[in-house]
C-alpha positions as CSV (number, residue, x, y, z in Angstrom):
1,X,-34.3,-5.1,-0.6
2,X,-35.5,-1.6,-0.5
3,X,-38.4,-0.7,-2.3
4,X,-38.5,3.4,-3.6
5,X,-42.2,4.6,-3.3
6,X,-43.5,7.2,-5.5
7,X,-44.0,9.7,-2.6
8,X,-40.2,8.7,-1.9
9,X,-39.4,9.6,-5.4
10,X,-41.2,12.8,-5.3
11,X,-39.6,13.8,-2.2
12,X,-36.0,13.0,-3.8
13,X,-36.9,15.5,-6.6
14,X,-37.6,18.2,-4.6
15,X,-34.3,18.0,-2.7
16,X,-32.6,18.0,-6.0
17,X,-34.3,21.2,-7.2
18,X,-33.3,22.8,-4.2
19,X,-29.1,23.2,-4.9
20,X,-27.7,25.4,-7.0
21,X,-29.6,28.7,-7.8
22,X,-31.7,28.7,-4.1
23,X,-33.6,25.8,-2.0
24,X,-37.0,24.9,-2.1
25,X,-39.1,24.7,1.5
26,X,-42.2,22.1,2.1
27,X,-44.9,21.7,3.3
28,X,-48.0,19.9,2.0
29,X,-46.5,19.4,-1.0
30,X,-45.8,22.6,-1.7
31,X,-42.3,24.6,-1.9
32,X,-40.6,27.7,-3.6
33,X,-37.5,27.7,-5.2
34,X,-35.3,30.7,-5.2
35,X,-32.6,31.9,-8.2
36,X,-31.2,35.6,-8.6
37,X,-29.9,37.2,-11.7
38,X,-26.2,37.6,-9.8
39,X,-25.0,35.2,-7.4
40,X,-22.2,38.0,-6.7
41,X,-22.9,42.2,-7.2
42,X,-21.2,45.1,-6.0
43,X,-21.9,48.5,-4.4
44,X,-20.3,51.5,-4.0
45,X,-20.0,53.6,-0.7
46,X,-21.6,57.0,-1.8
47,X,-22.5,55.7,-5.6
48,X,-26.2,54.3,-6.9
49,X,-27.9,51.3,-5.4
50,X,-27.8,48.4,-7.7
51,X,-30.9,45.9,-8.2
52,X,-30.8,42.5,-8.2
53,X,-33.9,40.3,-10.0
54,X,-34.8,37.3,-7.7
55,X,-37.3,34.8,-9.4
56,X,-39.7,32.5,-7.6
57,X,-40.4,28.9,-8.8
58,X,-43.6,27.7,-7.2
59,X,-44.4,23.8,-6.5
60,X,-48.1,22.7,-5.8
61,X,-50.3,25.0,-4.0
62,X,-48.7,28.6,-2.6
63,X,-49.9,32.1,-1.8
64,X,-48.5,35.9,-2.2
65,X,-44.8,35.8,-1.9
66,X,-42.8,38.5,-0.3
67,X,-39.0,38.5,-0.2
68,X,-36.5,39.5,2.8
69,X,-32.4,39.9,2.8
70,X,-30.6,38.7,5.5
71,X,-26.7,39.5,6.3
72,X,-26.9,43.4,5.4
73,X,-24.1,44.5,6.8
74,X,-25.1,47.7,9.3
75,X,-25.2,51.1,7.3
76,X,-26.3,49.3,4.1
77,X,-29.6,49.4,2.6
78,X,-31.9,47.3,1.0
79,X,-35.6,47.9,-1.2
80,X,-37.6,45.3,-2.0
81,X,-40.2,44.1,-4.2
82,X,-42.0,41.4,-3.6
83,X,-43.3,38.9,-6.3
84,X,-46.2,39.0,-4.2
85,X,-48.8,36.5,-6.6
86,X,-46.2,36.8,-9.4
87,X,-42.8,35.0,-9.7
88,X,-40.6,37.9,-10.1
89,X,-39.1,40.5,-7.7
90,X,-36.4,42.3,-7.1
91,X,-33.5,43.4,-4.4
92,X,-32.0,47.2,-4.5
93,X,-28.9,47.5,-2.5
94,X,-27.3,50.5,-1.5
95,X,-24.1,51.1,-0.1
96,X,-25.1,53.9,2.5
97,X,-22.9,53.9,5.7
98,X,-21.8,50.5,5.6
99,X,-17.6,49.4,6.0
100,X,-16.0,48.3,2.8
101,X,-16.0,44.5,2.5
102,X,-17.7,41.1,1.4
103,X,-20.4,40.1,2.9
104,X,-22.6,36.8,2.5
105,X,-26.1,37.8,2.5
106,X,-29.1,35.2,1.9
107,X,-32.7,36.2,0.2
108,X,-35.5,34.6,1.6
109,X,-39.2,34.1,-0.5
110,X,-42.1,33.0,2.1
111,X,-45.6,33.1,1.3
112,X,-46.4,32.2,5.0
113,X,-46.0,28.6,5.2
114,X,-43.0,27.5,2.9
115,X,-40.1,29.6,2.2
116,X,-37.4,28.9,-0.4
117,X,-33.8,31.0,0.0
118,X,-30.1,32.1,-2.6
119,X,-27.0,33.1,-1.8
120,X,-25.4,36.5,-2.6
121,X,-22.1,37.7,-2.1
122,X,-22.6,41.5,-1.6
123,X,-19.1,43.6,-2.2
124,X,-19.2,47.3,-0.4
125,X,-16.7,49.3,-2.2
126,X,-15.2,52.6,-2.0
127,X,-15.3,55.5,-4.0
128,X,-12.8,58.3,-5.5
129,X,-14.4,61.5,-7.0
130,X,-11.5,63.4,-8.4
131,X,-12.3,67.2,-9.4
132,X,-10.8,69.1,-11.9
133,X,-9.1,71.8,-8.9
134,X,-5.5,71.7,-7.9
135,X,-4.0,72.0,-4.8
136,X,-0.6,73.0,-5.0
137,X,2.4,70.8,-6.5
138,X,3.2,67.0,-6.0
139,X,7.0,66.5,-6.7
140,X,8.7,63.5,-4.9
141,X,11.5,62.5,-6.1
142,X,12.0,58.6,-5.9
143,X,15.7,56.8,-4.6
144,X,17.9,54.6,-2.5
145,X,20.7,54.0,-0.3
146,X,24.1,52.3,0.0
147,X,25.9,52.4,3.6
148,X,29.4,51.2,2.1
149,X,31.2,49.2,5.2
150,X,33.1,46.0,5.1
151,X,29.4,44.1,4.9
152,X,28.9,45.7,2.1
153,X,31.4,46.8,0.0
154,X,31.5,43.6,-2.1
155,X,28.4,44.0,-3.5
156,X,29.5,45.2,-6.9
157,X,31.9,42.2,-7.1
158,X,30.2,39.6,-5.2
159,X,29.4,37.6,-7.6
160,X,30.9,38.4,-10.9
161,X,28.2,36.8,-12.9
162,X,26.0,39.4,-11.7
163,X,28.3,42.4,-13.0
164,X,27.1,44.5,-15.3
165,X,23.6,43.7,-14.2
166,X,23.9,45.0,-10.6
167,X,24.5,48.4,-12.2
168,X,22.1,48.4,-14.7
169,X,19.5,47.4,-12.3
170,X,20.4,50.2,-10.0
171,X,20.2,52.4,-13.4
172,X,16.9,51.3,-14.2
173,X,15.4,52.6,-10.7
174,X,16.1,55.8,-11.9
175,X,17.5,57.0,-8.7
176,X,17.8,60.8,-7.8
177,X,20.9,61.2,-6.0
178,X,21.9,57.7,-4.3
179,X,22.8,57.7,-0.6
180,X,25.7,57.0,0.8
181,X,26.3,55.8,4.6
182,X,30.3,55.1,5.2
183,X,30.7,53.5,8.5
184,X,32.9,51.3,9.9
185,X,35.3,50.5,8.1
186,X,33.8,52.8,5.1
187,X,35.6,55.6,7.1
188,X,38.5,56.0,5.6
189,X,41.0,58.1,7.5
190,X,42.6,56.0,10.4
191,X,39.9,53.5,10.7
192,X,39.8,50.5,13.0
193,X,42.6,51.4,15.0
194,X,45.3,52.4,12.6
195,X,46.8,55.7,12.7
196,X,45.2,59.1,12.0
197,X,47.8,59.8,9.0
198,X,46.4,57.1,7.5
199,X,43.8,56.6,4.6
200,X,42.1,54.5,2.6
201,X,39.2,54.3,0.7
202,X,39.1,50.8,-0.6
203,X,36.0,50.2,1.6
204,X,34.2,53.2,0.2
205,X,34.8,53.1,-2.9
206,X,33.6,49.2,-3.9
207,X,30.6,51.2,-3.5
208,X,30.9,54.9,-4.2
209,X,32.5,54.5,-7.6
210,X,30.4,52.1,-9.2
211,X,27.7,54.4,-7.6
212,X,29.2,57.5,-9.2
213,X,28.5,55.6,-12.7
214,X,25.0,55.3,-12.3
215,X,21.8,57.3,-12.2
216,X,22.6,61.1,-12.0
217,X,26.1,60.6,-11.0
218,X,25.9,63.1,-8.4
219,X,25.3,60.9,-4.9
220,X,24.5,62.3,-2.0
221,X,27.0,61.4,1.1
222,X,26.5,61.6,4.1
223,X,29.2,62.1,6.6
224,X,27.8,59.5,8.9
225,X,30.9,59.0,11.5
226,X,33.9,60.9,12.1
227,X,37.2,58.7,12.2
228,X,37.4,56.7,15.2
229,X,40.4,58.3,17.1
230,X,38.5,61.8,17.1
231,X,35.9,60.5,19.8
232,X,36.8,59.4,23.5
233,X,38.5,56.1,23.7
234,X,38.4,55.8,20.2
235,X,34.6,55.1,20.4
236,X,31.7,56.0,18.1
237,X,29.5,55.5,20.5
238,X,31.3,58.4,22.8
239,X,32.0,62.3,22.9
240,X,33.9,63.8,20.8
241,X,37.6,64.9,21.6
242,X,37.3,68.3,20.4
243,X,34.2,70.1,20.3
244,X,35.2,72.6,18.2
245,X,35.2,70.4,16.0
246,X,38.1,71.5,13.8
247,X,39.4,68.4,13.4
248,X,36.1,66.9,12.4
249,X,36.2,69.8,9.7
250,X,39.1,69.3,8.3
251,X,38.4,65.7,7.4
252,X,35.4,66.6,6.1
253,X,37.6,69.1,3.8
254,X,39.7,66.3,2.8
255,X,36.7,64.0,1.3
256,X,35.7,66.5,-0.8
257,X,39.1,67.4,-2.2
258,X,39.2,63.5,-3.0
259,X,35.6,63.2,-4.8
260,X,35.6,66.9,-6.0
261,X,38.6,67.8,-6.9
262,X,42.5,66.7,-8.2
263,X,42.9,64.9,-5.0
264,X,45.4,65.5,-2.2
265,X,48.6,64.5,-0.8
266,X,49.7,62.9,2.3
267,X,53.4,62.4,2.1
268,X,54.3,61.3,-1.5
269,X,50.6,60.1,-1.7
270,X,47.9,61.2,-4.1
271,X,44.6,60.7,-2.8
272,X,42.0,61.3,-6.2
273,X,38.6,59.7,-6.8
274,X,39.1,57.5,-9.8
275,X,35.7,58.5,-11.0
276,X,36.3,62.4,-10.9
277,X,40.2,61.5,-12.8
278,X,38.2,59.9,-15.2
279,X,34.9,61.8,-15.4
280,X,34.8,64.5,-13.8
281,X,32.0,62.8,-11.6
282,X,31.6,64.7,-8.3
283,X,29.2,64.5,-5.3
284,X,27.1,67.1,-5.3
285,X,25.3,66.6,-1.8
286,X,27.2,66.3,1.4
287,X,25.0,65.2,4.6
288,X,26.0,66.5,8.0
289,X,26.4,63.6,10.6
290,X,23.7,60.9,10.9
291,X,20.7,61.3,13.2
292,X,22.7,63.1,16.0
293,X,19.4,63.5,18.1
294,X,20.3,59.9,19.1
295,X,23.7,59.3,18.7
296,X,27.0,60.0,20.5
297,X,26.2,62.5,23.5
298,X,25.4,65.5,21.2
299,X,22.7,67.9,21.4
300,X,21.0,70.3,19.3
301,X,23.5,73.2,20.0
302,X,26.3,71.4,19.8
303,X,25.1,69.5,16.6
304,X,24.3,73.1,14.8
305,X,28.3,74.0,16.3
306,X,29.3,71.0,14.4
307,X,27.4,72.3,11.2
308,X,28.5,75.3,11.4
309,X,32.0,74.3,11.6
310,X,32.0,71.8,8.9
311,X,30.2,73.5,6.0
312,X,32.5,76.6,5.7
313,X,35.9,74.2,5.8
314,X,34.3,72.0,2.8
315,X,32.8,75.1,1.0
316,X,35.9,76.6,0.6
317,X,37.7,73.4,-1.1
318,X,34.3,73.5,-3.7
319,X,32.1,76.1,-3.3
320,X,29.2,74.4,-5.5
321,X,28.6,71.2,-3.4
322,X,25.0,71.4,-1.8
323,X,24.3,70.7,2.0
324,X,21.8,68.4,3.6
325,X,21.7,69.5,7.2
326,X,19.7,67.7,10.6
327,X,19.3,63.9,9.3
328,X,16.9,64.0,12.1
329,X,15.1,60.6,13.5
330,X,12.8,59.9,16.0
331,X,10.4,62.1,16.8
332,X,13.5,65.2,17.7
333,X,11.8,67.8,15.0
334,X,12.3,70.6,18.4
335,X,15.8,70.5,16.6
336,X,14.7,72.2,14.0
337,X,14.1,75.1,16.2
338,X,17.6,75.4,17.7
339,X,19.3,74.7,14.2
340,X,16.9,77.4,12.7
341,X,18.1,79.8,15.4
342,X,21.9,79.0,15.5
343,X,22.9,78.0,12.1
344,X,25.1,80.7,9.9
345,X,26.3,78.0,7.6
346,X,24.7,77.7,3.9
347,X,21.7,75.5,3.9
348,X,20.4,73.7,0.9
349,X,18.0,71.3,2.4
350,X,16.8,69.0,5.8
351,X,16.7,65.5,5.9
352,X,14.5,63.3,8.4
353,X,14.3,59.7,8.5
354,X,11.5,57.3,9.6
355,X,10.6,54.0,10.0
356,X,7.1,52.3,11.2
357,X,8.7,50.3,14.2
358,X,11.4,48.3,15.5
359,X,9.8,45.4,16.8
360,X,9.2,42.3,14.6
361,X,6.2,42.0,17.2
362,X,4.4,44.8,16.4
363,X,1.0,44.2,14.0
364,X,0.5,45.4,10.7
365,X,-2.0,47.8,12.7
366,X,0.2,49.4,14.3
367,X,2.8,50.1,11.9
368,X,0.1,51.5,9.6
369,X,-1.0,53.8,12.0
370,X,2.4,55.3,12.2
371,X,2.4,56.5,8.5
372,X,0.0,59.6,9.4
373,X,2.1,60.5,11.9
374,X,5.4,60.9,9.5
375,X,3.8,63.1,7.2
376,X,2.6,65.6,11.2
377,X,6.5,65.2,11.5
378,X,7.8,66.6,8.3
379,X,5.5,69.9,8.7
380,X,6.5,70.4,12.3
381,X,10.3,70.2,11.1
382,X,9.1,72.5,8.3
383,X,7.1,74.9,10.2
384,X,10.4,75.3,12.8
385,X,12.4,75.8,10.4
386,X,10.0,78.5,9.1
387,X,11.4,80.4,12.3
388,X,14.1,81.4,10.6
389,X,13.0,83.2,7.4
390,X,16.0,82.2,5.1
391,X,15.2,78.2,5.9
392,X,11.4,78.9,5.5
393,X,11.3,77.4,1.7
394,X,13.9,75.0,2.0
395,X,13.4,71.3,0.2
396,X,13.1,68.7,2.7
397,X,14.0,65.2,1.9
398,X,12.9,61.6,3.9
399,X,16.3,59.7,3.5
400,X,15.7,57.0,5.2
401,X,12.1,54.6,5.4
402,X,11.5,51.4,6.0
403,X,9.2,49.1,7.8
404,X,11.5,48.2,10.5
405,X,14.7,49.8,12.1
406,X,16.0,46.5,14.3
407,X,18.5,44.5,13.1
408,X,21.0,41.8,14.1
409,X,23.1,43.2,17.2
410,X,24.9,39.8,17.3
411,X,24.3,36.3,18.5
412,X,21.2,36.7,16.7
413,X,19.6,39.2,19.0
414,X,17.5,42.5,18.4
415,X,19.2,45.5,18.6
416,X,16.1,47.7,20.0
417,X,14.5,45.0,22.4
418,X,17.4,43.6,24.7
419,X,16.6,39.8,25.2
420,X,14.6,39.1,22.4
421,X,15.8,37.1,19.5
422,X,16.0,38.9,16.2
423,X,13.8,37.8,13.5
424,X,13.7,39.0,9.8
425,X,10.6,41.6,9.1
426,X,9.6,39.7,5.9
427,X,7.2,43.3,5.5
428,X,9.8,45.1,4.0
429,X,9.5,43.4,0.8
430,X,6.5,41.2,1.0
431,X,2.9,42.4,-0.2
432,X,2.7,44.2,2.9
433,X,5.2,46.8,1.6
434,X,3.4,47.4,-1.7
435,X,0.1,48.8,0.4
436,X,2.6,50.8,3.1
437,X,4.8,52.5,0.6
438,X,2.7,54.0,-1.4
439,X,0.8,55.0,1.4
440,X,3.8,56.6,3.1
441,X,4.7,58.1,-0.5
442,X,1.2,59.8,-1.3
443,X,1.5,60.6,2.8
444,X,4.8,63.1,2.4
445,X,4.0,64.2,-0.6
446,X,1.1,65.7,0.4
447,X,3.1,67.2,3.2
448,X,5.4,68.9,0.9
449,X,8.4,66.4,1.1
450,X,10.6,66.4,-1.9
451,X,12.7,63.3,-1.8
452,X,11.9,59.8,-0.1
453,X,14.9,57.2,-0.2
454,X,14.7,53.8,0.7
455,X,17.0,51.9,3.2
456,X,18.2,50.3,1.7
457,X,19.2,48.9,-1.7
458,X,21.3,45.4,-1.0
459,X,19.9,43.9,1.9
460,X,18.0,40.9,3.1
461,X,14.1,40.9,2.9
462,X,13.4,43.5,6.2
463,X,15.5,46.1,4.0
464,X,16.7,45.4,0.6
465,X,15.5,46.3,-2.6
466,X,17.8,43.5,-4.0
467,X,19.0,40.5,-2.2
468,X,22.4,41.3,-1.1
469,X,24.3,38.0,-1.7
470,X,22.3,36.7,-5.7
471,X,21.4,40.6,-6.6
472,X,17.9,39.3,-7.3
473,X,14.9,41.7,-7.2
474,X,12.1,41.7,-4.6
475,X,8.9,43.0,-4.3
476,X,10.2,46.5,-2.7
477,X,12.4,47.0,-5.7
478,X,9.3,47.1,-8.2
479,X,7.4,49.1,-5.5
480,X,9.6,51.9,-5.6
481,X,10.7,51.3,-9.3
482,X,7.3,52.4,-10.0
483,X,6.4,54.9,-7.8
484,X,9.6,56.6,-9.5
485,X,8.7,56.3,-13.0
486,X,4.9,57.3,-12.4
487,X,5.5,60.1,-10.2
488,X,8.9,61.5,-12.0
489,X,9.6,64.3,-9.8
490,X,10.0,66.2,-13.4
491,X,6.7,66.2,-14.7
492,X,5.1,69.0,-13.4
493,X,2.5,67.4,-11.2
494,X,0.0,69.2,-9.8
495,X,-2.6,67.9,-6.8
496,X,-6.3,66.9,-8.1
497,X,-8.7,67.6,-5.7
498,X,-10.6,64.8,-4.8
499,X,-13.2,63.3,-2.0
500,X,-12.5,59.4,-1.3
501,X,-15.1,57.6,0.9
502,X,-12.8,54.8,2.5
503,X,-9.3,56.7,3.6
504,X,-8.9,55.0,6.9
505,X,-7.7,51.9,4.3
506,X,-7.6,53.0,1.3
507,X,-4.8,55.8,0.0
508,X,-5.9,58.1,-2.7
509,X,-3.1,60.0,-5.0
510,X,-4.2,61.9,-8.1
511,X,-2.2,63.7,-10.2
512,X,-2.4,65.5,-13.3
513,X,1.3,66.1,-15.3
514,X,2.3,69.1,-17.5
515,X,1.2,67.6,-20.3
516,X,-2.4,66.9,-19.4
517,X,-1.8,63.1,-18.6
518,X,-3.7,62.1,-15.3
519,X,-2.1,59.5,-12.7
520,X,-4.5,57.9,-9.6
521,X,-2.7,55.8,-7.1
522,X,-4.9,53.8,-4.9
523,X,-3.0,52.1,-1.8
524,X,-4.8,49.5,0.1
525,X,-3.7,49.3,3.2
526,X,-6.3,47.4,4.8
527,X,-5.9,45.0,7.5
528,X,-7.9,41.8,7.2
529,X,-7.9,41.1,11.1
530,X,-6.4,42.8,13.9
531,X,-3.6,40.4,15.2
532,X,-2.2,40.0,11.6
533,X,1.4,40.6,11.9
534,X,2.5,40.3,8.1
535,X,-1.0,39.1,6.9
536,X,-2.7,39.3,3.7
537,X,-4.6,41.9,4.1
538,X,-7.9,42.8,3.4
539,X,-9.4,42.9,-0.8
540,X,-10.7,46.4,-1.9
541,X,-12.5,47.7,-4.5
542,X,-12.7,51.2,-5.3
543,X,-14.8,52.9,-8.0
544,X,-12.4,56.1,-9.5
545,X,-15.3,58.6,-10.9
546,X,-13.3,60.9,-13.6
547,X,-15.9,62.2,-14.8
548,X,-15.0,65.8,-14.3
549,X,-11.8,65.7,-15.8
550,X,-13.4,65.5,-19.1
551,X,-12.4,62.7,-22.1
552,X,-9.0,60.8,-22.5
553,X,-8.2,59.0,-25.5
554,X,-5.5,56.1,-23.4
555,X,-5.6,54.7,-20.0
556,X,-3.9,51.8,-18.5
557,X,-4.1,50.1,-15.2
558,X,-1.0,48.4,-13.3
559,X,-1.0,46.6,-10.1
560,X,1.4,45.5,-7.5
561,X,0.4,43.0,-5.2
562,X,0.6,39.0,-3.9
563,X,0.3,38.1,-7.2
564,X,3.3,40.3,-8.7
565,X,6.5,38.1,-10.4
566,X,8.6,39.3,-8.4
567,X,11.4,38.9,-11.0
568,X,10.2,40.4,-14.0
569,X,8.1,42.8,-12.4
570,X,3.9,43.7,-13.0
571,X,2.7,44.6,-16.3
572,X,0.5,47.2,-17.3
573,X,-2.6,46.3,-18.7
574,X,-4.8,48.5,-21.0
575,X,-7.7,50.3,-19.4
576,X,-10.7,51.6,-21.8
577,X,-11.0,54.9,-20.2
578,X,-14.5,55.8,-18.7
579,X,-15.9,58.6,-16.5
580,X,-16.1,55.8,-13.9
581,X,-13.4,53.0,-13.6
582,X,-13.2,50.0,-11.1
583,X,-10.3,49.3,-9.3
584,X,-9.8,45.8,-7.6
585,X,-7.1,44.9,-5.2
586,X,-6.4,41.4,-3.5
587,X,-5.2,42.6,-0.4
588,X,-2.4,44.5,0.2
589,X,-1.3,46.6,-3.0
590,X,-1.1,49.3,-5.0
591,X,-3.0,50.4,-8.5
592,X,-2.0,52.7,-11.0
593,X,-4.2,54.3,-13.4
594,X,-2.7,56.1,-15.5
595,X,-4.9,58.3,-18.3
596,X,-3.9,60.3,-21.5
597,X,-5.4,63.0,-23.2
């Protein structure tokens, strides 16, 4: 039998008022207990210090109390006042230098000889202080990308349960003049081994056509391969046969008397684009070659030859169709300088494409750390272009991002790292994507890019915006759904000036629209440890100080992140406007305030 004393009792009791609020220390009978006003509070890098009331409960016989904080992380700071006879005192915290993040900190009353502690959960945010200044205009205009071939011409008819939705989906993106890639079998004169009198567009147009009905109905295609028996051996990979390139030329004259015009005749043949007979639907923008810094033994003087030779031939079948020279990839913007020198053909705009890596192995880190670099890359191809005065103002367009440029080569093997099995890069449409995109987005905007495309639309989940094979949405689609339809490239956007605190993690795009409306993107981008590869990144907050923008009457607040329904897409919620507004992400994401006067 065991017998519970009175001291035993006492001592039980004492234990027990030590959980919860803070703990209780000993000694002689005597103890503290701590409890704070917060368990939880929040600072702000560059913002006030907020205070935090600790109370003291005393037990038996104790002396002047004084208070400590342990856990600061280093930069913050911390003011205390000490109960000191009393049983109230108080913590300030401040923010100072210290990194964004949660950290556990403990408070500790002592008078000497017992000591009682409580928990806090201290939260270092950011800060965005937007002005009222401008710096120039912010118009990026939002789409996507097809590459019709035999993998993926049946996308419109896959599945006819999916039909009309497919293209109203596609609709609803709001594209601005959808890419198209024919390849393969997408090329339609002689293709695969047939002969060079031979065409057809079967391939291409599953996708073209249904394409042509959508959005702006003015695509822009790119003239990605020539036909197979104009290069050595009948090889894409090789030189070209004639580099003149005449004959390329006068293909490239036949596709546009097939979207642009009546059509023409081989033998008793009539080539026409069902959607111009119909319509009157044309394609507008015509891309020269794809990224022919890496591909098929041609350099920049004999690309700007090919340009050069091209243009003129489809010019004179339509003389309105628009030209998208370079295509350029991979760090080849010293192109820019011989095209700029060499080119006599029209030019209505560049194109450059980029893409974070293409290794599955490669850390969020390091794909991060690319995104500065795209936005160095676009000015370079910009400022070489400058060399040439009548290029110096021409639009430049991105038509081509992702995460990650590998893909199956076969037998399930990576296409840029011989010997290594390929593996799905789930960050092209997990959360991951909804902190990079934007990020990338706000990134070439800045630089003064006018058009950023996504690579593509049907696809798996390394590219697609929709899943190739049940047309259902992912997470990339709503990404650059909204992007699109916050940003329209028509509203008249200018720059806000603004100072952010945290932009090593944190991207900061604010906007103000024609008609006075104000639109702040916040991109968290940080990484929540070093190794992730596809993690969950780290939560932010960030407080958004408005204040010198004046009063709004509306403001709302939508968010893209881990917890996004990925088939109906995030909702936005309404947002009392303020002069200072908290923003909150879970890790990777994206937030959109928008406000209205």
């Amino acid at each position: 039998m065991k017998i519970v004393t009175l001291a035993m009792a006492f001592g039980l009791l004492v234990l027990a008022l030590g959980c919860g609020g803070g703990s209780m220390g000993s000694g002689g009978g005597s103890g503290l207990t701590v409890s704070l006003a917060n368990s939880s509070t929040q600072v702000f890098q560059g913002q006030a210090s907020v205070t935090v009331t600790v109370n003291v409960a005393r037990t038996g016989s104790t002396g002047s109390v004084t208070l400590s904080v342990s856990g600061l992380p280093q930069g913050a700071t911390d003011t205390i006042q000490s109960p000191a006879a009393g049983n109230s005192g108080s913590v300030t915290l401040g923010a100072g230098t210290a990194a964004a993040g949660t950290y556990p900190l403990t408070v500790t009353a002592s008078d000497g000889m017992v000591s009682g502690s409580g928990s806090l959960s201290l939260t270092v945010g950011a800060a965005a202080v937007i002005a009222s200044g401008t710096n120039g205009p912010f118009s990026l205009a939002m789409s996507t990308s097809f590459q019709p071939a035999e993998w993926d011409y049946q996308f419109f008819t896959l599945n006819p349960s999916l039909n009309p939705s497919v293209a109203t989906t596609l609709g609803n993106l709001g594209p601005h003049h959808i890419r198209l890639q024919g390849i393969s079998k997408g090329v339609p004169q002689g293709s695969e081994g047939t002969p060079s009198t031979t065409w057809d567009f079967s391939t291409l147009d599953a996708i073209t056509q249904p394409v042509l009905g959508v959005g702006d109905h003015s695509p822009e295609f790119q003239i990605a391969k020539a036909p197979a028996f104009m290069y050595v051996n009948n090889d894409s990979s090789q030189s070209f046969q004639d580099l003149t390139f005449a004959q390329f030329a006068g293909y490239a004259a036949n596709l546009v008397q097939y979207y642009n015009t009546p059509g023409f005749m081989v033998g008793s043949t009539l080539y026409e684009s069902p959607a111009y007979a119909a319509n009157g639907y044309k394609i507008t923008y015509w891309g020269i070659y794809n990224e022919p810094s890496i591909n098929n033994h041609l350099d920049a003087a004999h690309y700007t030859k090919m340009y050069n030779a091209l243009v003129p031939a489809m010019k004179t079948v339509d003389s309105s169709i628009k030209l998208v020279g370079l295509e350029l990839c991979c760090g080849s913007e010293d192109w820019a300088l011989t095209f700029a020198s060499n080119v006599t053909a029209p030019v209505d705009l560049v194109a450059a494409h980029y893409y974070s890596s293409c290794n599955q192995k490669d850390t969020d880190v390091m794909l991060l750390d690319t995104v500065p670099g795209f936005a160095a890359s676009a000015q370079t191809i910009r400022t070489n272009l400058a060399t040439n005065p009548a290029l110096a103002n021409i639009p430049l367009w991105v038509t081509e991002n992702n995460v990650n440029a590998d893909y199956d080569a076969g037998n399930n093997m990576s296409a840029c790292n011989p010997g290594q099995t390929f593996v799905t890069d789930l960050r092209g449409s997990s959360p991951f994507f909804a902190g990079w995109r934007p990020y990338v987005f706000s990134q070439l905007g800045k630089a003064g890019v006018q058009a950023l495309y996504h690579w593509d639309y049907d696809a798996d989940k390394q590219f697609g915006e929709v899943d190739y094979s049940s047309g259902a949405l992912q997470l990339s689609y709503w990404v650059d759904y909204w992007l699109g339809q916050t940003f329209p490239a028509a509203a008249g956007s200018q720059l806000l000036q603004y100072s952010a605190t945290d932009d090593g993690e944190l991207e900061t795009l604010p906007v103000i629209n024609s008609d006075g409306s104000v639109v702040i993107l916040v991109a968290n981008h940080a990484v929540n440890a070093p190794s992730d590869n596809n993690g969950p990144g780290s939560p932010r907050s960030v407080l958004v100080d408005v204040s010198a923008l004046g009063t709004f009457s509306s403001g709302s607040l939508l968010t893209i992140d881990k917890s996004t329904n990925v088939s109906s897409g995030p909702v936005a919620a309404a947002m009392t406007p303020a002069a200072q507004m908290t923003i909150t992400l879970d890790g990777y994401g994206a937030a959109f305030l928008t406000l209205k006067p």
